[in-house]
Structures are given as structure tokens and as C-alpha cells.
N, C-alpha and C positions, 0 to 999 in steps of 0.2 A: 265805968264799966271795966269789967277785969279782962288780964289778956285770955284769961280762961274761958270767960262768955263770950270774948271776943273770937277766938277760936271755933266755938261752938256755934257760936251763929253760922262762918263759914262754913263751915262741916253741913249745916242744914244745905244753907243757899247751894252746894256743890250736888248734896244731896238730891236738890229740888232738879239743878240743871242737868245733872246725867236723866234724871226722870223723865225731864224733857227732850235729851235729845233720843232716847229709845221711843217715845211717842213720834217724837219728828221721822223716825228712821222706820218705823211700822209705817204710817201714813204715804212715807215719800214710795214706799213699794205697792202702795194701789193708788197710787197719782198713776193718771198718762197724761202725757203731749209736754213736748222740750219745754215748755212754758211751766208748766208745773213741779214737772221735776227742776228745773232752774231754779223758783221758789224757794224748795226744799231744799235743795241744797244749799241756798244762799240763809236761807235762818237754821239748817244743822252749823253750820262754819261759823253764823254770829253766836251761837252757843256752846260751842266749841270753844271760842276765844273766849267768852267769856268765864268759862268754865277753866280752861288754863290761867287766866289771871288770877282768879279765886285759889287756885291750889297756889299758884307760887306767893299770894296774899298770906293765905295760911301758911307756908312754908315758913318764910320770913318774919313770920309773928312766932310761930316755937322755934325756931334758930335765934331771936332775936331775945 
């Protein structure tokens, strides 16, 4: 695999997870009760980090 596909790939997956976290963040606004919103917030923040690792993956693969 090139670093180019390699890249690419990233570029989706980052792609997929901001998708996700706008879907997380519409949702988390017609959640009620602490429990739910806690939920939402706890898989917006796991997709979050994961979404920061993926940029700095990609970062480090064209710097590199």
C-alpha cells in the first residue's frame, strides 16, 4: 500500500468520524435526562479522540 492510499484512506475514516460526531451532536440536543446527555457526551469525546489521533496519523504520514 502507498503512502498516498495510505493517506487517503485516513482522509475517509476522518471524513466518516466528523459525520459521526455531527450526528452524535444533533441527537445529543433532543436527548433528555443527565443519563443520556452523559451518554452523548461520553461517545461525542470517544470520537473526538479518535478523530484527533487520525489527523495527527495523517499529519505524520505527509511530514514524514
Amino acid at each position: 500500500m502507498t503512502a498516498t492510499h495510505d493517506v487517503s484512506d485516513l482522509d475517509d475514516q476522518i471524513a466518516a468520524i466528523r459525520a459521526n460526531i455531527r450526528d452524535l451532536i444533533e441527537q445529543a440536543s433532543g436527548a433528555s435526562g443527565a443519563a443520556a446527555e452523559e451518554f452523548q457526551a461520553d461517545r461525542i469525546n470517544e470520537q473526538q479522540a479518535e478523530l484527533d489521533r487520525l489527523i495527527k496519523e495523517r499529519d505524520a504520514r505527509l511530514a514524514g
